[in-house]
Structure formats: C-alpha cells, structure tokens
N, C-alpha and C positions, 0 to 999 in steps of 0.2 A: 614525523609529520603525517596524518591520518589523511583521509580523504575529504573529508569537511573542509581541514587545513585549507589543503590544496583547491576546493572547489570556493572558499571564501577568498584567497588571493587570484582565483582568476576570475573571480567577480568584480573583483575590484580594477582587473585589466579589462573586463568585457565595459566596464563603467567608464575607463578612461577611453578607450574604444569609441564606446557612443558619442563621447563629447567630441572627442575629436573628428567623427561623422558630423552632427548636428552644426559646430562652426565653420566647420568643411559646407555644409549645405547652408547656411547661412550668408557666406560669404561669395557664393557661388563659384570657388575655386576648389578645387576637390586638393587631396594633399595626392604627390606625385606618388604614384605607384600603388595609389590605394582604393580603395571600390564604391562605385556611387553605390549607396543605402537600402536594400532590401534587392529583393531576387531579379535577376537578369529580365528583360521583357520580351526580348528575342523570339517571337515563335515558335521559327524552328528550334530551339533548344525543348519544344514540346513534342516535336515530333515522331519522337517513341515510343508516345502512347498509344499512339495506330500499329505498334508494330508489337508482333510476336515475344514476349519476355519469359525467361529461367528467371527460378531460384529466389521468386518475392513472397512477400509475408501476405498471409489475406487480412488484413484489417481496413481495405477502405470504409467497410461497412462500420468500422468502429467508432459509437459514440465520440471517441475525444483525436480520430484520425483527423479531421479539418484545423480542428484547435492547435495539434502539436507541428503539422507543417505549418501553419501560417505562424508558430513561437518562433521557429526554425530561421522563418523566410526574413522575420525580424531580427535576429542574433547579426551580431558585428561578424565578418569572414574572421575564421579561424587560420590563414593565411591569408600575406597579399601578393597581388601581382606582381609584383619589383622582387620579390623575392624568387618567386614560380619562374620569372624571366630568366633571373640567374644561376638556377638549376637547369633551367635546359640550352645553354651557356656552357657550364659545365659538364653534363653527359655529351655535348658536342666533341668538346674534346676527348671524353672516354670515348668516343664511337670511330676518331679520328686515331686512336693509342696513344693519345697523349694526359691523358688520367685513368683511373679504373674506380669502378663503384662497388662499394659495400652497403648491402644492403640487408637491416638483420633487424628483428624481433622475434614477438611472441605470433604463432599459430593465429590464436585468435586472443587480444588481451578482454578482461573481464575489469569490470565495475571495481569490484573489491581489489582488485590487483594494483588500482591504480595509486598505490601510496608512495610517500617519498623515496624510502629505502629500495622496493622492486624497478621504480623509476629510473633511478641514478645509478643499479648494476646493472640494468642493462646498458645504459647511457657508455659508462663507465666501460664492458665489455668492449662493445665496438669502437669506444675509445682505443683502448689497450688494440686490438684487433687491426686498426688501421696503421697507427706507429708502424707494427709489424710491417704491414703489407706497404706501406709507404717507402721502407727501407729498403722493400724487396724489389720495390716495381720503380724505385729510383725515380720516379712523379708523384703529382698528388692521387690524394684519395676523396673520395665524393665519399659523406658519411650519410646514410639515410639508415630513419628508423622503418619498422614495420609497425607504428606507433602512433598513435592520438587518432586514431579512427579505423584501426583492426578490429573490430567488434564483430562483424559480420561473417558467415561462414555458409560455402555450397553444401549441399547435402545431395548423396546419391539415393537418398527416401524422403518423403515427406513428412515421413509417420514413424515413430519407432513402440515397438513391442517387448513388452516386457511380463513373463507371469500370466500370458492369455488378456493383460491388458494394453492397449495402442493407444499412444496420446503423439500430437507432434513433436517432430522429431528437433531438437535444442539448434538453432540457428545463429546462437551467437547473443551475448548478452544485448544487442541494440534489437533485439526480435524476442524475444523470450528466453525465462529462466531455464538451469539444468536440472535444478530437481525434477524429479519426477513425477509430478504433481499436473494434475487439469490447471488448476491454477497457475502453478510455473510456468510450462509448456503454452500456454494461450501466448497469442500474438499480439502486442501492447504497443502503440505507438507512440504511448507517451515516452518510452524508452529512446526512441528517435533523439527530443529532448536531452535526456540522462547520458546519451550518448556525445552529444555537444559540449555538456558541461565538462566533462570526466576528460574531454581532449583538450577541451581550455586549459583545464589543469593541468593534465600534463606536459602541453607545451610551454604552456609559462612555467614551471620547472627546466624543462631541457633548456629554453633560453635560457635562464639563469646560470644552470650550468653551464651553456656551452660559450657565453659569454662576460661570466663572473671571474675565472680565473679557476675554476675546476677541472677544464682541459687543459691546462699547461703544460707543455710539453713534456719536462723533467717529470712531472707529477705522472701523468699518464706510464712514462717508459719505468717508473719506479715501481708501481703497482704489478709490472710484471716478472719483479725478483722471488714472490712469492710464489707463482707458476713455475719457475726456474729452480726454486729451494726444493721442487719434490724430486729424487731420482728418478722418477720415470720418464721425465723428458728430458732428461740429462742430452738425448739426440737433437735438441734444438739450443746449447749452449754456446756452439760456435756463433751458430747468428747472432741471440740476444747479446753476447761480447763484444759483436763487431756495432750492433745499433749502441750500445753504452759509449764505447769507443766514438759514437762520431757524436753521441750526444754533450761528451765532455769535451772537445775537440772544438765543436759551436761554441760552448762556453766558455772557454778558452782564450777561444780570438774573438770576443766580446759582442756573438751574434742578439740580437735586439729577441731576448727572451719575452720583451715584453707584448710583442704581437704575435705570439706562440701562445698566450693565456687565451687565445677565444680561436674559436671555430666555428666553422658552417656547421651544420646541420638540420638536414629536410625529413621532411614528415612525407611518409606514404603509408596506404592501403588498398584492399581490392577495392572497387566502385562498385559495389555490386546489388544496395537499395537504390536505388535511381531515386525514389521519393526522397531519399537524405540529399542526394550530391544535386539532384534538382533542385530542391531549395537554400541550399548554399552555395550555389552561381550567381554572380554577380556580373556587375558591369565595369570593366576597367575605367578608372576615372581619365586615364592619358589615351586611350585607342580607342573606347566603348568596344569593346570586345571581349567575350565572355570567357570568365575564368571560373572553374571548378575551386572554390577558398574552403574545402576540407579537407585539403592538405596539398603539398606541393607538385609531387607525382602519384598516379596512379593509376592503376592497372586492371587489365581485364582478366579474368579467369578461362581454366582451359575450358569451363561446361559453360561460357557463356559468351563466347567467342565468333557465335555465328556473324555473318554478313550482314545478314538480312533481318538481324533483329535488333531489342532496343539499345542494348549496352555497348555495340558497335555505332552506331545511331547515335547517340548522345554521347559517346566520350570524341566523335570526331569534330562536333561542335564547339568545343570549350581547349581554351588555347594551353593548358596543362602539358608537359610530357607524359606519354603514353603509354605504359608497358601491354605488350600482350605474353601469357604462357601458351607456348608451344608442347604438346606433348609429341609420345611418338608417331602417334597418326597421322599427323600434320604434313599434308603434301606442299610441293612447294608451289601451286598453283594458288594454295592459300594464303601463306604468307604471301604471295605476292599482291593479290585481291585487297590483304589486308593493308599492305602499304599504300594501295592506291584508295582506297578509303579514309584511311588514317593519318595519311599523309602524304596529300596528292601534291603538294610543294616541293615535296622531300626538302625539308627543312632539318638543319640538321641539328640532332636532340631532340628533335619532338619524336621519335618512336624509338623505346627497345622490345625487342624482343627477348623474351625468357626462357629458356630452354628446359624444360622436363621429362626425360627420357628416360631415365633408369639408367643406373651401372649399363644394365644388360644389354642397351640399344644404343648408347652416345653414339659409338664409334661408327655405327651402320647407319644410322637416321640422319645423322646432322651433318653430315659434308652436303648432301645433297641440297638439304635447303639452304644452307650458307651458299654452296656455289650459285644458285640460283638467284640467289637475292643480290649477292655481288653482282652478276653480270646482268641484272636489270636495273644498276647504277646507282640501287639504292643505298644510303649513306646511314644502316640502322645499327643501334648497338646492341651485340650479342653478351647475354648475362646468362650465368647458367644457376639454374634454382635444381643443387642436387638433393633435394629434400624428398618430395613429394612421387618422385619415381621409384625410389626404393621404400617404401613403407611395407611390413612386412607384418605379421601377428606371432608375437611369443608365443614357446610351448605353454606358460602361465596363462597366456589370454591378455596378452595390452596391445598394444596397437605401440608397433617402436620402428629404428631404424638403426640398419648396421654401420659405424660410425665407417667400417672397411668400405663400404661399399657407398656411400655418399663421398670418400676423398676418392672411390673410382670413377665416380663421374666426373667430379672434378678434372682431376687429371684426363678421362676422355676429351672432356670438353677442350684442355687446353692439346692435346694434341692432335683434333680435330684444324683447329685453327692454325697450329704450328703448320702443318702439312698443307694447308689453302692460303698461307702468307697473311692470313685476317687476322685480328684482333677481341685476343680474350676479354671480353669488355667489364666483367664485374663477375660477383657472389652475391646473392640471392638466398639467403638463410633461414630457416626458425629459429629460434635461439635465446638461449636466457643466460642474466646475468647471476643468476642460484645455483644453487648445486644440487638439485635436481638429477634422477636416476629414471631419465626418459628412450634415451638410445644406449643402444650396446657396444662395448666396445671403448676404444681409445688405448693412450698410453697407460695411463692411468683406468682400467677398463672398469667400466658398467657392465654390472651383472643382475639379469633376469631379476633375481633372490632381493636387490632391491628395490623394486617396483612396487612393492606393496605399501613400504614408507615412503618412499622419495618420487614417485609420479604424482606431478600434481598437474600435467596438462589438462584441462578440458572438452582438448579436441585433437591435435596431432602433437607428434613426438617432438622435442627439441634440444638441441646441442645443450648441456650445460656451458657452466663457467669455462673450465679447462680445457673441454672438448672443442670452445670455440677457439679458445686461443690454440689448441694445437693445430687445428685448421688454418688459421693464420700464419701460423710458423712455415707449415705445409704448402702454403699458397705461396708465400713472400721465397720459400726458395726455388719454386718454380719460376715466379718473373724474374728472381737473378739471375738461373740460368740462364732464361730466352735473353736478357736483357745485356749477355755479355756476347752472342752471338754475331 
C-alpha cells in the first residue's frame, strides 16, 4: 500500500470524522470523550505569542501561511481526549513501578516514508520489543510510537553550507525539503497541511493493526524465532525459551487469546511548531478543557525547555501528558521550576521526565536530580532516552551511535535508580523496523563500511531491526533481575 493508499483511507476516516462532529453539533450532545469542532478559544492558550520562542520556521509572512493554519484549525483532532486520559492513567502507574513505557521511532519520519510496509515494521518491532520486556518486567508495557507527527526537528544552525553556498538548514519534512535546493530548503506552510494528512494515515494504519488481530500475542512472540535463528544472539536464548514456555503454558490452560489480538498504542512527538499543536487544540466535549489532539503525549525538547518561553508556556496549558528532555546540564533547581510549572497539581502522569546524558555522565548527573525531585514529593516518571547523548561522527563522516555505549546508559540509568530505591520508568529510542546500517555495533555488529548502502536516516542515527530487539532482550533481563530482589 503506497502513500496515496494510505492518505485515501484516512480521508475516508477524517469524513467519518466530520459527520460524526456535525451530528455531534447538531444535536447539541457532543459524543463522550470527543472534541467540540474547530480550535480551542481559550486565550490563554495564545499566550506564547508574547513570549520569547526557539527553533520556528519564518513563514508568517507566507502567502498561503493564514490559509494552511486556518485548513488545520478545521481538520477533525487526530486524537481524542478519552484516549489522552487513558494514557496518563497508564504512565501513572509506570511513574508508581507498576508498568514501564517503550517508547520508540524514527528520528524524524519523512512524507515518503509513510507507506504500509515501513509503517507496520516499525509497528511490528516495538510489538516484538515489548513481549520481550513485558516478560521481563513481569507488568504491562505502555507501547507508544515516536510516530504520526515526528516530522519536525531542532537544529543547532539555521543555515547550512555547502560548496561556499548557504541555504536553510532541513527542519524536518513539516518545514522544508532536504535536497539541497532554494527551493527544497524554503520554509512552506502549506507542509503544516501535508503533515496532518500523512499522520491520519498513519494512524489509521497502527489502529488497524493494533486492533485487527496483527498484535496477537502468539503472532508477535513468533516473529521473534527469526531474531533467535541467527547465532549471534544465541546469548538471549535462555529468555526467549522461558517467554515460549509461558506462551504455551496460557494456551494450554485455555487463556482467552482472544483479547491478546488488540492493544493499546499511543502516538507521540516533540511539540515543537507551536503554530501546528496550536491549531490542533481543541476543547474537550466532557470538561471544556483543552487538549493538544496531534497526538497523545508530548514532549519538550532539551533547546527549548526554557521557563520563560513559549513551548513551556503552551504545553502547560493543554491537559496532554508531558514529557520534558533533561540533558547533562540540567540542575535540579530546574527540574524542579519545571514541575511546578508543569505541573503544579502534581497530578499523577501528567509529567515525565527524559533523561539524556551520555554513557559518560548518567552515573554522576542523575542521582542528584532524581534525589531532588523525590524529596520535593514530586510523583514524575523517569525514562531514560540513551540516544541523543552519545552521538558521535564516524572515521567515514556519518553521524552514528555506539550500540555499546547507548546499553551504557541504559544500564546507568537503571543502576542509578537501583541505588535511590526509584523507579526505572521507561526507554525512549530512535528506532526502526529495517535493517538499516545506522549505528555501530551489536551482536550481530554494524560496520562503518556499510553506511554507504544501508544509511538511510535523514537526520540522526537509529537502532535497526535486531539492534532493537537486542536491547530488548538486554533490558527485560535487567527488570528480572531487579524484579526478583
């Protein structure tokens, strides 16, 4: 199925959509858990536009910039609220240790990427991925994607140079093209748009799947004999034996396979055009309280994290859970600033924080701000994203990550918490369902040599197929052991 496919069947859901708005407003009974019609009116949900912002496109001055927010402001929410409630439900209890959250995509996904087949392995991956860790951490697993609205990306320039020529620098396909063209590179808001459709579609896809009978359980833990057929992970066979063993075990004693074909799964990205997530707020039909409906969680970036600016500002408004990334610099006087910003209820799941430190600092940085956050009583959940701290540049020239050194922060991360009696709360990943030659390393090891075929990110490095399942394997016998303690 192409992209067209996929963007004609979620035309046909944004149509059922509508109708169901329209007799919704007709009848003056809105349907429970769903959003009254066109963008939030709330004020203050404007009031970031007086305040200092990172990291946005310049197109207000653009001819078709008024026309594409106000197509925007009219689109059905691409989540609803009854849903976003039962996500931060569930991160409650990962925040409490009684679930754990995976949380895995692409870097930043692209337009063309969005076809049936790259859809459903990643889908599929973090399917397979949570099995794993389900078995390990003996609870559930929150599945979330970094998906149906990842398009957008920080940049530490505005401009990139190339040959003695500067054009802007690629922001993510909702902002402009990557070729390297004036034309690619120009800032287009009709892409705003292009960006809405391409999420419809692929969430109406993951529903499909995740509620068709695609995830069923035996299906999912079957899919991982093939990971297991290579000798190089021969060192994760003990587990996958003992997960077959209790899978045949359920079936055996005649457990209800039937409600094993569907699962949850939540849509997040960074929030980081404010002009998209502003005109996709809405108004809860059951509370009139404004919900962020481009996806179910979502999160703030480490370069745009201030206080006092907009993207703090506006995600404290809208009743979403919230992730913030924490890198090393991150005092705890900050995160704490930020919880009482964020979340002055201290309500619980409405804040995680994401942890980004590198290998090299977990173990020194993050006791300190956990301690601190514990004993200001706050109830947030710690995820650790070991991606983005260790990024390094091959002798060839790409942009990768050492597969060693992301399972070292891992394991920092969880022995940081083993040692303060807290709770490892999640994984935080890039990640793809291909087999892609983007980081180094593994069982099965990536080598430099093939980067030249098999990189095909267009912005940072990511775990393929194998690599994430062995992180899986890696993680799920980590929460065995704590879990037998």
């Amino acid at each position: 199925m192409c992209y067209v496919q996929l963007l004609h069947s979620s035309r046909c859901f944004d149509a059922l959509t509508r109708r169901i708005f329209r007799v919704s407003e007709e009848n003056r009974t809105p349907l429970p858990g769903s959003s009254v019609a066109g963008p939030a009116t709330d004020p203050q949900l404007d009031a970031w536009r007086d305040l200092p912002i990172a990291q946005q496109p310049t197109w207000r001055e653009h001819p078709d910039y008024s026309a594409s927010i106000s197509e925007l402001g009219s689109r059905p929410p691409l989540v609803f609220a009854g849903e976003v409630d039962i996500l931060r439900e569930r991160l409650a209890a990962a925040a409490q240790g009684k679930a754990f959250l995976l949380q895995g995509g692409d870097c930043a996904e692209t337009f063309d990427g969005a076809t049936a087949d790259k859809i459903s392995s990643r889908v599929k991956t973090i399917l397979q991925m949570a099995v794993v860790l389900t078995y390990g951490a003996s609870m559930p697993v929150i599945k979330m994607g970094r998906m149906a609205g990842q398009f957008a990306k920080p940049r530490s320039s505005n401009d990139e140079t190339r040959d003695g020529v500067t054009l802007p620098a690629f922001r993510g396909d909702i902002v402009n093209g990557y070729d390297f063209t004036p034309e690619s590179r120009a800032h287009d808001p009709k892409r705003l748009v292009q960006a809405y459709n391409t999420s419809s579609a692929t969430l109406n896809l993951i529903r499909a799947f995740t509620q068709g009978g695609f995830a069923d359980l035996r299906s999912v833990h079957s899919w991982n004999a093939g990971f297991m057929a290579n000798p190089a992970h021969s060192a994760y066979e003990q587990l996958a034996g003992e997960i077959d063993s209790a899978i045949r075990f359920m079936d055996a004693c005649g457990a209800d396979f039937e409600a094993l074909k569907r699962t949850e799964f939540f849509a997040s990205h960074e929030a980081l055009l404010l002009d998209y997530e502003r005109a996709l707020t809405r108004t809860d039909s059951r509370t009139g309280q404004p919900y962020d409906t481009s996806g179910h969680f979502l999160w703030i970036g480490e370069r745009t994290r201030q206080l006092d600016h907009a993207h703090v500002d506006f995600l404290s408004r809208v009743r979403n859970p919230i992730g913030v990334k924490l890198g090393p610099n991150t005092k705890p006087e900050d995160a704490l600033e930020l919880i009482e910003k964020l979340d002055p209820n201290r309500e619980p799941g409405r804040l995680t924080f994401i942890t980004r430190m590198g290998a090299q600092n977990i173990r020194e940085k993050l006791p300190n701000l956990v301690e601190k956050v514990t004993a200001s009583g706050a109830q947030v959940l710690w995820v650790t994203d070991p991606m983005h701290g260790n990024t390094v540049t091959s002798e060839n020239g790409y942009k990768t990550r050492k597969f060693d050194d992301v399972m070292d922060e891992v394991r920092g991360f969880f022995e940081v918490h083993d040692s303060l009696g807290t709770f490892p709360g999640g994984l935080h990943v890039e990640m793809t369902g291909d087999d892609v030659a983007e980081c180094l390393g593994g069982a099965d090891p990536i080598r430099q040599e093939q980067f030249d075929d098999l990189y095909e990110s267009v912005c940072d490095p990511r775990l393929n197929h194998k690599q994430s399942l062995e992180m899986a394997f890696l993680v799920s016998g980590a929460l065995q052991s704590r879990g037998r303690r």
